[in-house]
N, C-alpha and C positions, 0 to 999 in steps of 0.2 A: 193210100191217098184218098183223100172225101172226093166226093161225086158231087157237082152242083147242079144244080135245077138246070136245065136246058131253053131254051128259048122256046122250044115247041112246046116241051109239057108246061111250062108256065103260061102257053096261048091256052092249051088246053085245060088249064086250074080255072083261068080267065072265064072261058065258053062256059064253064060247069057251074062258075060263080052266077054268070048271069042268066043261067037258065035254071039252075037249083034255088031257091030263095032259102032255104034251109041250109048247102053250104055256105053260099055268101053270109049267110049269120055268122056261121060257125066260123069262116074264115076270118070275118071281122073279131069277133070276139076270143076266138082262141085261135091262133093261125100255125103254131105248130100242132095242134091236134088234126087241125082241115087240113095240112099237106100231108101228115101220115096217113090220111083218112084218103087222098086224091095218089098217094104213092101206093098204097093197098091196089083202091079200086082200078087204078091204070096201068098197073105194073110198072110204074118209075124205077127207073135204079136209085136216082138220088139220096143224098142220105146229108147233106148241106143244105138251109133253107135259106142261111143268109152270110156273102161272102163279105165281109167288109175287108178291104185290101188295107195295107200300112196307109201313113197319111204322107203326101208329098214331102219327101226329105226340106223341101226350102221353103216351107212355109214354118214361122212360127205357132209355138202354141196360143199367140194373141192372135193372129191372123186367124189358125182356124176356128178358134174362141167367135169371133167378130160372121165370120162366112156363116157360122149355124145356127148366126141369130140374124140375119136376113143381108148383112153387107155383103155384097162382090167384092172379088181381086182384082183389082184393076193392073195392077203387078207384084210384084211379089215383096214389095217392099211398102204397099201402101192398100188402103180396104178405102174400101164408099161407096155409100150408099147406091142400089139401082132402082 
């Protein structure tokens, strides 16, 4: 079973971003290299960088088509604008 990033080591990716300016590049620019490079140096278990879950059973694919280009769900059967 994968390991996902934690909430603490992800404060602690955070801290290291804003106090390294040389990670924060690397992380901006190659961000699975900066979290093998952040799971080395801190001893992370993690080995997940990014969990996208299934998409809600009751939304269409126009629904969420429409939510990722900036509409809200106002219910599940109608999108608009916020």
């Amino acid at each position: 079973m994968a390991t996902p990033i934690t909430d603490k080591e992800w404060a602690q990716i955070l801290v290291h971003a804003w106090t390294d300016e040389a990670f924060r590049k690397k992380l901006e620019k190659s961000p699975t290299a900066a979290l093998k490079e952040a799971k080395k140096k801190f001893g992370f278990k993690y080995d997940v960088f990014v969990n996208i879950p299934d998409p809600p059973a009751d939304l269409t694919q126009e629904q969420l088509h429409a939510f990722a280009h900036g509409m809200s769900l106002s219910s599940p059967k109608s999108c608009s604008y916020s």
